[in-house]
The first five atom37 places (N, CA, C, CB, O) and aatype in JSON, in Angstrom:
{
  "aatype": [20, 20, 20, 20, 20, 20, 20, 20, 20, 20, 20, 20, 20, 20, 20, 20, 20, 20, 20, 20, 20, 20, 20, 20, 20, 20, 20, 20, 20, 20, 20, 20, 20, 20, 20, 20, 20, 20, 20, 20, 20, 20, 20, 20, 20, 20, 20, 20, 20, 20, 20, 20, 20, 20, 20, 20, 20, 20, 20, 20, 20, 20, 20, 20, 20, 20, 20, 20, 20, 20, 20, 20, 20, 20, 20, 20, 20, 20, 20, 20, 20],
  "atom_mask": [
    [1, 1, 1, 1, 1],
    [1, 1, 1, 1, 1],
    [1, 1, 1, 1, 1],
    [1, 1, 1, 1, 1],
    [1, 1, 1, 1, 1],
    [1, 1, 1, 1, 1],
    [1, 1, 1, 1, 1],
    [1, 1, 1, 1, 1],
    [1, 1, 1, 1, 1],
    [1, 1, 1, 1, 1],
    [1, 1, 1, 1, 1],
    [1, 1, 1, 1, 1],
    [1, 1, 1, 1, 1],
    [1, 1, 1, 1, 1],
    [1, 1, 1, 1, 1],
    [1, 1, 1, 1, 1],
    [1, 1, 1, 1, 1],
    [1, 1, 1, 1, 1],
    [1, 1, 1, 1, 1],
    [1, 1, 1, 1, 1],
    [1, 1, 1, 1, 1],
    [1, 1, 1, 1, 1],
    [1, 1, 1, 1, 1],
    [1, 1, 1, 1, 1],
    [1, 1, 1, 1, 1],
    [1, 1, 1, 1, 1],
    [1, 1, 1, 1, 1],
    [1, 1, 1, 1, 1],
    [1, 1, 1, 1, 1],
    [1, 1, 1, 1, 1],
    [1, 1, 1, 1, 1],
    [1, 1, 1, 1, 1],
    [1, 1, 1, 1, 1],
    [1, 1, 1, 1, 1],
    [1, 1, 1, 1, 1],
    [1, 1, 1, 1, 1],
    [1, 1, 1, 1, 1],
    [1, 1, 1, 1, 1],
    [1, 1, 1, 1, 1],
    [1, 1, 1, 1, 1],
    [1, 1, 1, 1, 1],
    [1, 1, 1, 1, 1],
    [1, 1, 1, 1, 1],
    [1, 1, 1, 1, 1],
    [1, 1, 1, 1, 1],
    [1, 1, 1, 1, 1],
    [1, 1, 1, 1, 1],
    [1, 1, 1, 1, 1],
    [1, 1, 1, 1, 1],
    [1, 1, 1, 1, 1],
    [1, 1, 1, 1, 1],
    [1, 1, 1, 1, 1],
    [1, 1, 1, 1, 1],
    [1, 1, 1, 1, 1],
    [1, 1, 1, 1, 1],
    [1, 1, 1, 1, 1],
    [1, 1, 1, 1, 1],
    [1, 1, 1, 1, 1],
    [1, 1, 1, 1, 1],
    [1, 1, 1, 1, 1],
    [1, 1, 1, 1, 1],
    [1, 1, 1, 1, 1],
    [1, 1, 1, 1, 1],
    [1, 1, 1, 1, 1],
    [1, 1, 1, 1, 1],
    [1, 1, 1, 1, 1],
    [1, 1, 1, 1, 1],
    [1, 1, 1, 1, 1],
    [1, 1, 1, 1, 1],
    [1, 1, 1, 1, 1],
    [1, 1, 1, 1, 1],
    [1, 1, 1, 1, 1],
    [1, 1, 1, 1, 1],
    [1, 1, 1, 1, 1],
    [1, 1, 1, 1, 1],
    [1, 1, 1, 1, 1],
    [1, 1, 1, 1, 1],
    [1, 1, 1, 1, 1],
    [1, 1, 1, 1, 1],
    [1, 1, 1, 1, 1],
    [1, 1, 1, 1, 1]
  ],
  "atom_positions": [
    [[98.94, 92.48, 168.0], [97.75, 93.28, 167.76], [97.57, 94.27, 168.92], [96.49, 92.37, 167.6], [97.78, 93.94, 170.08]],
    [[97.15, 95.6, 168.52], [96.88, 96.41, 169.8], [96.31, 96.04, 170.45], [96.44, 97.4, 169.85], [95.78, 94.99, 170.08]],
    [[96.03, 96.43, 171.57], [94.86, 96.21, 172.78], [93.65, 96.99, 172.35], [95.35, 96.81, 174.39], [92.51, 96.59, 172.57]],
    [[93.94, 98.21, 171.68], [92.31, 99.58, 171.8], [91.99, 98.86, 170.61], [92.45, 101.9, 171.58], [90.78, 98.69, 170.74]],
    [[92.4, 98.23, 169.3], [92.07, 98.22, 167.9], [90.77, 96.93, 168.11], [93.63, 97.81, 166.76], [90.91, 95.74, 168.4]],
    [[89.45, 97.77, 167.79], [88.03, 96.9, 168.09], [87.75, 95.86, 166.76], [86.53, 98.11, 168.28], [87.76, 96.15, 165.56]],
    [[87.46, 94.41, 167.49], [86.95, 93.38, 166.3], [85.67, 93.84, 165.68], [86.65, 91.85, 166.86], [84.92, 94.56, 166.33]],
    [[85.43, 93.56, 164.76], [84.06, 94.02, 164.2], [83.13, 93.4, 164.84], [83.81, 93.8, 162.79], [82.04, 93.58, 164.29]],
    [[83.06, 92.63, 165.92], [81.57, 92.29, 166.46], [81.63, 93.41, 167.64], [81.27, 90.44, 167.09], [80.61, 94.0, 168.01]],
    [[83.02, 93.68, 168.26], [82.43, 94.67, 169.35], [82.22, 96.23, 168.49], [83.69, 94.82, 170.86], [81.72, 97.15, 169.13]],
    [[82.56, 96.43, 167.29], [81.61, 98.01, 166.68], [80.27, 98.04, 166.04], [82.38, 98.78, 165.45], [79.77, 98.95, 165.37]],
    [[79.71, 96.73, 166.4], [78.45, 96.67, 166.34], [77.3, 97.2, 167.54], [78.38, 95.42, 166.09], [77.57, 96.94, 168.71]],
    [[76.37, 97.74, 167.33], [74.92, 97.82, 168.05], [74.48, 97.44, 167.87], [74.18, 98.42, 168.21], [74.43, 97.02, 166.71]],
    [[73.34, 97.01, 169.08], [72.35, 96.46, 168.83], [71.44, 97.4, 168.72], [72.1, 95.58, 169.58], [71.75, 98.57, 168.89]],
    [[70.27, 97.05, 168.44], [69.28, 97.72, 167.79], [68.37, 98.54, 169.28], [68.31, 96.44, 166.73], [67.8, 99.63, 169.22]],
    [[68.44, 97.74, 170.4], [68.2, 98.47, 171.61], [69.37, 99.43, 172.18], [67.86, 97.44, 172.61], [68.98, 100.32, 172.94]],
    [[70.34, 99.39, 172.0], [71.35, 99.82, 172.09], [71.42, 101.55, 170.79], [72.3, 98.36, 171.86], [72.12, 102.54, 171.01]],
    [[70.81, 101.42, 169.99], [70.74, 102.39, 169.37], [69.43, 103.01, 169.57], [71.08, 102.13, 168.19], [69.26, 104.21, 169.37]],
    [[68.48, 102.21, 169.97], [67.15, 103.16, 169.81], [67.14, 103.8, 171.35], [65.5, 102.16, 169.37], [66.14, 104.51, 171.51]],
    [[68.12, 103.72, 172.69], [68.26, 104.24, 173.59], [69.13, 105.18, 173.58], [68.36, 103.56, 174.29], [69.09, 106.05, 174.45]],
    [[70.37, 105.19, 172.3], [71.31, 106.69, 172.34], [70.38, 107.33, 171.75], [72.87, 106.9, 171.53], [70.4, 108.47, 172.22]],
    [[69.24, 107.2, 170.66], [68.52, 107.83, 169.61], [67.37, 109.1, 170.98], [67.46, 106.24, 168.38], [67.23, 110.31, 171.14]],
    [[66.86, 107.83, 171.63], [66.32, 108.29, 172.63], [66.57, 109.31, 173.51], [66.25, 107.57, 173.12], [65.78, 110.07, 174.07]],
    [[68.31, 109.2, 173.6], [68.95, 109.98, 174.73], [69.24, 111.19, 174.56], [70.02, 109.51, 175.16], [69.03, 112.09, 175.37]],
    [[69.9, 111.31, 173.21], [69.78, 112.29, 172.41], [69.39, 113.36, 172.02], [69.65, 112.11, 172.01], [69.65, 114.51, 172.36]],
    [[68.43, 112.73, 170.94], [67.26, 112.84, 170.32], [65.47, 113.91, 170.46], [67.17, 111.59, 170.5], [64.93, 114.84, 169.86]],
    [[65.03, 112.56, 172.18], [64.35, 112.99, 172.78], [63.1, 112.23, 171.97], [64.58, 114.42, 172.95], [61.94, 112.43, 172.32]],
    [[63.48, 111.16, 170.64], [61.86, 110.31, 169.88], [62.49, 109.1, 170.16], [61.27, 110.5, 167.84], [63.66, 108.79, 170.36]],
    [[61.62, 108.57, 170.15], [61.64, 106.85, 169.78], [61.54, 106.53, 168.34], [60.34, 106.0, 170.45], [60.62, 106.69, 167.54]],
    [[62.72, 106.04, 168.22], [62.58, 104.65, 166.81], [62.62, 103.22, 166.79], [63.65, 104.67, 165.87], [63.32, 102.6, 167.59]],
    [[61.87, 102.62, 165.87], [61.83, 101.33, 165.83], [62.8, 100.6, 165.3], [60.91, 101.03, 165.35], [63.73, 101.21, 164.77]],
    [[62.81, 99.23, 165.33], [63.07, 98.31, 164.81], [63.2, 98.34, 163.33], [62.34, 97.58, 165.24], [64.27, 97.94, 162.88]],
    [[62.35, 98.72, 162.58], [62.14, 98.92, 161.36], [62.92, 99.96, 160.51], [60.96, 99.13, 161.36], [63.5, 99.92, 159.42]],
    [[62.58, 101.32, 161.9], [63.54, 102.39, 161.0], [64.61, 102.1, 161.03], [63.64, 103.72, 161.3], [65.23, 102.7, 160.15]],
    [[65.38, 101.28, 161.79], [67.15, 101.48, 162.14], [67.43, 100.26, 160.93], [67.9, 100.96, 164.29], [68.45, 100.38, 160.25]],
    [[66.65, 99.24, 160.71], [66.67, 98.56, 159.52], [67.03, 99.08, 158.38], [65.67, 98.14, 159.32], [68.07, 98.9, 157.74]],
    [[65.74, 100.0, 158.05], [65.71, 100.54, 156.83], [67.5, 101.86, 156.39], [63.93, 101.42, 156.96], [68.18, 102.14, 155.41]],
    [[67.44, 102.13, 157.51], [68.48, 103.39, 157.47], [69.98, 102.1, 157.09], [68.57, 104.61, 159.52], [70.76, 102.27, 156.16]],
    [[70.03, 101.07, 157.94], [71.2, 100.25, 157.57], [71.39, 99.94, 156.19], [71.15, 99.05, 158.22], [72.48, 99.67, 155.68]],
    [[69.81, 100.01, 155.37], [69.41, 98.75, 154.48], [70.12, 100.29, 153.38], [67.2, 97.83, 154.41], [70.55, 100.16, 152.23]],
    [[70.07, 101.23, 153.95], [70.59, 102.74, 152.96], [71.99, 102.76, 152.88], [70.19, 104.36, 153.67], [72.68, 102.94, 151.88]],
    [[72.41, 102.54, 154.19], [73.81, 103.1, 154.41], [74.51, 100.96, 153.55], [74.24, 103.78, 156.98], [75.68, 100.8, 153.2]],
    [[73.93, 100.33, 153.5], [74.63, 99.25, 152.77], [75.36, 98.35, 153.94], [75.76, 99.91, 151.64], [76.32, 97.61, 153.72]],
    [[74.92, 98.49, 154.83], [75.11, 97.6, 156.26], [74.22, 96.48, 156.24], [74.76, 98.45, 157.68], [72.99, 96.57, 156.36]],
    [[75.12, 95.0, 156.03], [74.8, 93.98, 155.54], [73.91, 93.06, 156.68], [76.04, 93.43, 154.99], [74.43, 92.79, 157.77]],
    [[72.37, 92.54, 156.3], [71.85, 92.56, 157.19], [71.34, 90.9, 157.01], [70.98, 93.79, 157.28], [71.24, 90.48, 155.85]],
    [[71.07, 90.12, 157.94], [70.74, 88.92, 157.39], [69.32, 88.75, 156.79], [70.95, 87.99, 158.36], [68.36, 89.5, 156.96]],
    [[69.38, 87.39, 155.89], [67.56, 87.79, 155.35], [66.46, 87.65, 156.04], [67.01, 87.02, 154.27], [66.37, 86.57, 156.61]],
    [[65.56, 88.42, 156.19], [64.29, 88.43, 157.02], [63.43, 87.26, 156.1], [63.47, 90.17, 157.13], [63.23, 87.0, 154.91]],
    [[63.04, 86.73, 157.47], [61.92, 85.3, 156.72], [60.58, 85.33, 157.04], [62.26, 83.68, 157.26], [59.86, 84.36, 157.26]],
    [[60.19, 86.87, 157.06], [59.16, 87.36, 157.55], [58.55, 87.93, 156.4], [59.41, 88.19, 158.61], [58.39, 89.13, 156.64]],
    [[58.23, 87.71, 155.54], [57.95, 88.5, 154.18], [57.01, 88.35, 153.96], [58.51, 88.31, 153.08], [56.39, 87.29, 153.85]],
    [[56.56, 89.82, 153.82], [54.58, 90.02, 153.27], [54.71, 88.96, 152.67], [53.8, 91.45, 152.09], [55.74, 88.36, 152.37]],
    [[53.09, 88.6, 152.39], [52.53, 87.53, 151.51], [51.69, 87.91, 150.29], [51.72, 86.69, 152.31], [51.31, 87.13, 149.43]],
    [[51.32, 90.03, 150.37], [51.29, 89.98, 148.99], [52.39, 91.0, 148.06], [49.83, 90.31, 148.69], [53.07, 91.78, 148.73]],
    [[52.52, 91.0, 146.99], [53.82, 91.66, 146.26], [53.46, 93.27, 146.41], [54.0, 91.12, 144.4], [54.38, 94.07, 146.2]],
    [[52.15, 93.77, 146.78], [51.61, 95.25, 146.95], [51.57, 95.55, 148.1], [50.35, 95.57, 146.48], [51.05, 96.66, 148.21]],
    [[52.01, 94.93, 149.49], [52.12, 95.88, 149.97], [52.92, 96.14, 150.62], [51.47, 96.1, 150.31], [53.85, 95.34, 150.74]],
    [[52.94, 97.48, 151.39], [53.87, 98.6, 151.54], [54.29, 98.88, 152.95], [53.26, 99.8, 150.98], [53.27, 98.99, 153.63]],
    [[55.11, 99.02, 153.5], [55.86, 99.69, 154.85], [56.24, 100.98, 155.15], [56.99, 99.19, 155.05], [56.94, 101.52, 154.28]],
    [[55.91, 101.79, 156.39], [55.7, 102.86, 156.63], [57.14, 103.15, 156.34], [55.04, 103.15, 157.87], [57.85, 102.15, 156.2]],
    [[57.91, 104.73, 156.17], [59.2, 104.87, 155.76], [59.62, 106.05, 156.83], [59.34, 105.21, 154.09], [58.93, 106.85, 157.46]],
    [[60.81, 105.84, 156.77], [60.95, 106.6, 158.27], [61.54, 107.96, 157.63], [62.19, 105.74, 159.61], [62.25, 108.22, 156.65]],
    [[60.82, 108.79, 158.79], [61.23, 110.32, 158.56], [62.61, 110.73, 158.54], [60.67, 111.15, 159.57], [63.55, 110.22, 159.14]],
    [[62.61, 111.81, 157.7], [64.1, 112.26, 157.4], [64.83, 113.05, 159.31], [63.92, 113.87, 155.71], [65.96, 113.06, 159.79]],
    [[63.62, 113.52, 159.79], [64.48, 113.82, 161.24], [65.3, 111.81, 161.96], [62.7, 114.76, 162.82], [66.4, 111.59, 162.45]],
    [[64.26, 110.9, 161.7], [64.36, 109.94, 162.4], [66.15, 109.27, 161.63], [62.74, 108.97, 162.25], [67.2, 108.88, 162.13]],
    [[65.66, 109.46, 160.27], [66.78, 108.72, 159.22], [68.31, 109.17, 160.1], [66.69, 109.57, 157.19], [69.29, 108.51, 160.44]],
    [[67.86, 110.84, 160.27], [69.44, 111.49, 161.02], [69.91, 111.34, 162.24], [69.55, 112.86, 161.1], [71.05, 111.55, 162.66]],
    [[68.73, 110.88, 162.9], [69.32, 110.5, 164.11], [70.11, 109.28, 164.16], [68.38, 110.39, 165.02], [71.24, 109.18, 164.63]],
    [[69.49, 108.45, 163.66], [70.15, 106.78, 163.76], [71.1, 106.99, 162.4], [68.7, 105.14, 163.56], [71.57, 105.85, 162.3]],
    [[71.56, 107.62, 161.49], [72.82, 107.72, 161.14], [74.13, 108.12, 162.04], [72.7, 108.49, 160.22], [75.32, 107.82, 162.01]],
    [[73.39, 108.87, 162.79], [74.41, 110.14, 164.35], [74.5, 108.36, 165.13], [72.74, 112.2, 165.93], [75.54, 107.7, 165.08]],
    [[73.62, 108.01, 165.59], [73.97, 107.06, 166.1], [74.81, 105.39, 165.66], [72.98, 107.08, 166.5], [75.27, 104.58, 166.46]],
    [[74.78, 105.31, 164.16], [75.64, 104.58, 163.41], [77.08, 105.07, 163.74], [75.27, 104.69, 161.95], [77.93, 104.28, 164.14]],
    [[77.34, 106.38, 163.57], [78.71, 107.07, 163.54], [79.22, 107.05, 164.94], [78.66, 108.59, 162.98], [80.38, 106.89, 165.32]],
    [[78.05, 107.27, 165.7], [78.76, 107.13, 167.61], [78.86, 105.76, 167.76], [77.59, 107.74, 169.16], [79.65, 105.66, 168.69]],
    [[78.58, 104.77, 167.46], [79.2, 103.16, 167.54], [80.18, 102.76, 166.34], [77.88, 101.99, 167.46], [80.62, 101.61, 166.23]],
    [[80.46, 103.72, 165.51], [81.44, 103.22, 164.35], [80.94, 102.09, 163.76], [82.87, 102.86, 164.8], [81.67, 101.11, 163.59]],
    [[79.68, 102.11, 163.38], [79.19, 101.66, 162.35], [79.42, 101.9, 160.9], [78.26, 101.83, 162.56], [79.31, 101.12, 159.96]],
    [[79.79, 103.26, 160.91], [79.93, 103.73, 159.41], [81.08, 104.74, 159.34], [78.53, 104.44, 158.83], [81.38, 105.25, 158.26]]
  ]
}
């Protein structure tokens, strides 16, 4: 096996790890939530949250299309996607 060819746990980020290139970047802060939601788009398999509203109505803020592009830019600079 090569030496450079990366296992899939090291082309992962973490989620602080992305909201500080987003940051660096960028120049906004994103959450927890948005880099979720943008994974939950791009089909980046996420484990199940056991945190789940308790009623079926309601709703979570949705992240802006500037925010969505940044943390895609930052999916692609860790080879996420």
């Amino acid at each position: 096996m090569d030496e450079l060819d990366l296992t899939s746990a090291e082309a992962k980020a973490t989620y602080k790890e992305i909201e500080e290139w987003v940051q660096e970047h960028y120049g906004f802060h994103v959450t927890n939530l948005n880099i979720a939601q943008v994974k939950q788009k791009h089909g980046i398999i996420e484990r199940e949250n056991y945190n789940k509203p308790k009623s079926e109505d309601s709703r979570q803020p949705g992240t802006t299309p500037e925010k969505e592009k940044a943390i895609t830019e930052a999916f692609k600079y860790f080879k996420m996607i």
